[in-house]
N, C-alpha and C positions, 0 to 999 in steps of 0.2 A: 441556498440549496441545502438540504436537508445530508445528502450521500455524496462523499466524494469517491473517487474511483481512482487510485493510483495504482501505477507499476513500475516495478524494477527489474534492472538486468544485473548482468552481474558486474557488470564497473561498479553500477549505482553501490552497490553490497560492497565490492569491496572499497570504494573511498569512504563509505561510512566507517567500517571498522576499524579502515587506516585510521582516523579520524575517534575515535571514542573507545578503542582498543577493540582485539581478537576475536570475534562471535558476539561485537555488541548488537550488531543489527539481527541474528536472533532472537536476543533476547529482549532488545527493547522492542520488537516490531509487535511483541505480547501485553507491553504496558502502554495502558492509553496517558500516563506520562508524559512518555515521551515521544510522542505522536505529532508535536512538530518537529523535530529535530526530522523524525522517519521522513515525511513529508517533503522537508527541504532537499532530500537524496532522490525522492520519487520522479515520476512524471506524472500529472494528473490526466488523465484519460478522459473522464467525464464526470459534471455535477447534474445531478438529479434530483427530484424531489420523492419520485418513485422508487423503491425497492425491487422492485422486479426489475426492474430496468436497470440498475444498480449490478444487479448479480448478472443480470445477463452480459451488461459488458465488460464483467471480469472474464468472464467464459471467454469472452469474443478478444480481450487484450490475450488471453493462454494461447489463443490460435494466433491470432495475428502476428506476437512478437515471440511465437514460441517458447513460453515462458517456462520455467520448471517451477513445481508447488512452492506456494506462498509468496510468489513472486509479482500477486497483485491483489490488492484486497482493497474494502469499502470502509471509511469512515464514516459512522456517523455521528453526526455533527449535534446530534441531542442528546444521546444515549452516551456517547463518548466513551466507543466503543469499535475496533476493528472488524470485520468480517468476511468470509466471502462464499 
């Protein structure tokens, strides 16, 4: 699949930080670098091959697990590249 769809909460955030020091998960969740490391803290939500569908169910992960901004976003898997 082309789009992954992952989200965090804020455990997820802060064991990452504990974990790779103080504000790492903002700053690496900008570098597609380190885009497994983010992912291993994530939950994956949904793989898709559609982009619309992709964004749509970041929308629907905000509502569902009441998420605050940037607390779920799309990978893709060609472009190697965060989104949402």
């Amino acid at each position: 699949m082309r789009y992954e769809v992952y989200k965090w909460d804020g455990d997820d955030i802060n064991s990452y930080d504990d974990t790779y020091g103080e504000g790492a998960w903002e700053a690496d969740s900008d570098r597609p670098s380190c885009a497994y490391s983010i992912k291993q803290y994530g939950t994956l939500v949904k793989e898709t091959d559609d982009e619309i569908e992709a964004t749509t169910a970041v929308g629907k992960a905000y509502e569902e697990f009441r998420l605050k901004r940037g607390e779920a976003a799309v990978w893709d898997n060609v472009e190697k590249i965060w989104f949402n």
